[in-house]
C-alpha positions as CSV (number, residue, x, y, z in Angstrom):
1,X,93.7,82.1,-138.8
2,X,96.5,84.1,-136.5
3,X,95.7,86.3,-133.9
4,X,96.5,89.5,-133.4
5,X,98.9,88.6,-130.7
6,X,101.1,86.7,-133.0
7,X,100.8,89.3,-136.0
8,X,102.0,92.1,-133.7
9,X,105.0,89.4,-132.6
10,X,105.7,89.0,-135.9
11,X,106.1,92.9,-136.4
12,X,108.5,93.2,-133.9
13,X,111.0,90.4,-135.0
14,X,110.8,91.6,-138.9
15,X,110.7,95.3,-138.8
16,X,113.9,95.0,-136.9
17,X,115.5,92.1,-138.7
18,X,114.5,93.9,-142.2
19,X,116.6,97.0,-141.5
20,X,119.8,95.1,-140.3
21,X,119.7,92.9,-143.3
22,X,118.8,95.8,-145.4
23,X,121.8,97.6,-144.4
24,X,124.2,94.7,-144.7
25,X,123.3,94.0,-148.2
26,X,123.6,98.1,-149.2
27,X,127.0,98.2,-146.7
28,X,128.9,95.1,-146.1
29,X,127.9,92.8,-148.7
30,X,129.9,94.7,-151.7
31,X,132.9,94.5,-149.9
32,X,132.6,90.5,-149.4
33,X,132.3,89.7,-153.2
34,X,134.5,90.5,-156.1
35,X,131.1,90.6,-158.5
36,X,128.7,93.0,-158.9
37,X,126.2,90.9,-158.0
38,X,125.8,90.2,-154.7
39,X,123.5,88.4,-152.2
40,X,120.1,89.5,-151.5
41,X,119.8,89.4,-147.9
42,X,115.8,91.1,-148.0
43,X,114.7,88.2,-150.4
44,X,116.0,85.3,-147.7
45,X,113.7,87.1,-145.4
46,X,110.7,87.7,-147.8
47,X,111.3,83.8,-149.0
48,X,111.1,82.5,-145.5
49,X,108.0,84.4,-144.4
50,X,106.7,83.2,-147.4
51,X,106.9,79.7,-146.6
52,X,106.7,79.9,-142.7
53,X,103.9,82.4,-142.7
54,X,102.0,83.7,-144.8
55,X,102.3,85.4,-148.7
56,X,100.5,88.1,-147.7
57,X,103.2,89.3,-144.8
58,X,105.8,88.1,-147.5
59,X,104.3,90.6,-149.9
60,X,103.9,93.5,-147.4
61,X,107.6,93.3,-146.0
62,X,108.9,92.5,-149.6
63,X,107.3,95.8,-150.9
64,X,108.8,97.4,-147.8
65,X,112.2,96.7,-148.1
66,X,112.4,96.9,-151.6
67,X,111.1,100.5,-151.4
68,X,114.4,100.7,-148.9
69,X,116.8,98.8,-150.9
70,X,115.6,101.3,-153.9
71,X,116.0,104.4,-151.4
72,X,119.6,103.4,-149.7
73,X,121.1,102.4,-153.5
74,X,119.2,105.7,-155.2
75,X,117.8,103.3,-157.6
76,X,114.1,103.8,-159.2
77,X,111.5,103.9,-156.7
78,X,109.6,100.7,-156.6
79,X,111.5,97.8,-159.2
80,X,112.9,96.1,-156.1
81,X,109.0,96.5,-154.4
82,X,107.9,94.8,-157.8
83,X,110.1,91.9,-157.7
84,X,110.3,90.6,-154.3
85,X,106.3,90.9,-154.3
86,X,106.8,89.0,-157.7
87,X,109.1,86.3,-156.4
88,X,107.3,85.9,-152.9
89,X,103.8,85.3,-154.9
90,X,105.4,82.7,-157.6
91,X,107.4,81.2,-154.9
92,X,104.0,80.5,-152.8
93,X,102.1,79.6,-155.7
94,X,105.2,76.8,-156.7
95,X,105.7,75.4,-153.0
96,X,101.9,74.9,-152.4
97,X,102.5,72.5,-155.6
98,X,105.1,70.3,-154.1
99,X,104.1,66.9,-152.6
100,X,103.1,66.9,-148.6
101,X,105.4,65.3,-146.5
102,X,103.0,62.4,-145.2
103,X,102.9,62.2,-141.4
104,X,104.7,65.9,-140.9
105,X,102.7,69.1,-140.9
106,X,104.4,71.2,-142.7
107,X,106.9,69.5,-144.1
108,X,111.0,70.0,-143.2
109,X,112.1,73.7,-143.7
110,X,115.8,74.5,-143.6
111,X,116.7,72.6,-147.1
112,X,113.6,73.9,-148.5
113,X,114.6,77.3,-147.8
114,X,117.8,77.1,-150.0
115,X,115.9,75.9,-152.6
116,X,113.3,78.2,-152.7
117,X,115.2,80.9,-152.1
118,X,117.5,80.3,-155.3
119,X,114.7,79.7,-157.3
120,X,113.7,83.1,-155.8
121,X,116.6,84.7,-156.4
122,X,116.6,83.7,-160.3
123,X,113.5,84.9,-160.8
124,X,114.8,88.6,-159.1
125,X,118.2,88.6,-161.1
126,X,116.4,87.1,-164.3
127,X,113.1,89.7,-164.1
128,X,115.2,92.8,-162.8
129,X,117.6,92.5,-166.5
130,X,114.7,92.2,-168.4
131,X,113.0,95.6,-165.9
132,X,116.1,97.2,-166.7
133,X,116.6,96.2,-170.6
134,X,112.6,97.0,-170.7
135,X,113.7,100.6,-168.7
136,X,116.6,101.7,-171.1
137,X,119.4,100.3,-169.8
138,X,122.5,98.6,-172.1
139,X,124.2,96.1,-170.8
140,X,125.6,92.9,-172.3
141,X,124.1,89.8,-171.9
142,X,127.5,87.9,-171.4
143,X,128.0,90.8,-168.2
144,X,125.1,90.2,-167.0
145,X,124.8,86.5,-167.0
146,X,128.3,86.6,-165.4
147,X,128.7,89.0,-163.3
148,X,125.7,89.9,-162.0
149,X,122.8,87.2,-162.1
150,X,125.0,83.9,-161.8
151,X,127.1,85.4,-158.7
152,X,123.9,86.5,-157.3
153,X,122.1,83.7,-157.3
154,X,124.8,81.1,-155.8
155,X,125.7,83.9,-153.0
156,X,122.1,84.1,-152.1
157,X,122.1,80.5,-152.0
158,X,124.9,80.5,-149.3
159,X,123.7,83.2,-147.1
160,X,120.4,81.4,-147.2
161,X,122.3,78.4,-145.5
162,X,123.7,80.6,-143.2
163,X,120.7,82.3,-141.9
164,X,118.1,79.1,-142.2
165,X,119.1,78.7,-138.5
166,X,118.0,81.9,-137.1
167,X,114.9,82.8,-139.4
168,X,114.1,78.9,-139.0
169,X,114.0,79.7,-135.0
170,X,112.1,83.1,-135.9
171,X,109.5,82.1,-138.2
172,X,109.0,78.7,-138.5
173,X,106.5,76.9,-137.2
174,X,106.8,73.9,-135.0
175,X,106.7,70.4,-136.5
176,X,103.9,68.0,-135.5
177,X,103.5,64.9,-136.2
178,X,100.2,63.5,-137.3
179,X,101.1,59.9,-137.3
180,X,102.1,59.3,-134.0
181,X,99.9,58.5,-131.6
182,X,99.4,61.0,-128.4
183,X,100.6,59.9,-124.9
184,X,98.1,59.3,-122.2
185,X,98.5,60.9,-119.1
186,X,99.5,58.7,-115.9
């Protein structure tokens, strides 16, 4: 169990962090890519609290800045909320099933990370077409597979790479090993 010392630490790296990479994925990130679909900075987040902390502070800041994302892009209220709580829950539920690392508690992040977060990332792109087909919305399926959900999903990918440093030295927690023996004192 976490204190409240480290929960209110918490708050003050994501609240922060989840505005700046709210706005770059709403401002900047359209500009960088020549597909509509582009990467999903707020799901890199939710995906590495998910697997460095906890689901439940995944969920919360996943409903939060979906609710933005939704707001900033005058989308419907709540679909983005939906889906990063989605993808945060199956993404815990599917890492807790991998095999433990023996000797390392927990096991090696910043590869995991990628992978997670483009399994992630699917399940957003793949669930939000179906929301939206499900919602009234026509689009093709060749369009969408093309130039929104396969784009999406590789540039998430990248940016995941690119920030695994910084929310690695954020979130994660320190590797220790279990196998080794501890040093006496002199």
């Amino acid at each position: 169990m976490r204190d409240g010392r480290s929960l209110a630490l918490d708050a003050l790296k994501v609240v922060p962090l989840l505005f700046v990479l709210a706005i770059l994925q709403v401002a900047v990130m359209p500009e960088l890519t020549p597909y509509a679909g582009i990467p999903d900075l707020v799901l890199v987040l939710v995906i590495a609290l998910t697997l460095w902390r906890s689901v439940e502070l995944a969920a919360i800041v996943g409903f939060a800045g979906g609710l933005l994302m939704d707001a900033m892009t005058f989308s419907r209220l709540g679909t983005l909320s939906l889906l990063y709580v989605v993808a945060a829950v199956l993404v815990d539920r599917w890492a807790r099933r991998s095999p433990a690392h023996p000797g390392l508690e927990p096991p090696p992040v910043s590869r995991r990370l990628v992978l997670w977060t483009v399994v992630g990332a699917a399940v957003v792109q793949v669930a939000d077409a179906v929301l939206h087909e499900l919602l009234g919305t026509q689009l093709s399926l060749g369009y969408l597979l093309r130039g929104q959900i396969v784009p999406a999903v590789i540039s998430t990918g990248l940016v995941a790479l690119l920030l695994a440093p910084l929310l690695r030295r954020m979130f994660a927690p320190p590797i220790r090993r279990t196998d080794v023996p501890g040093i006496a004192a002199a």
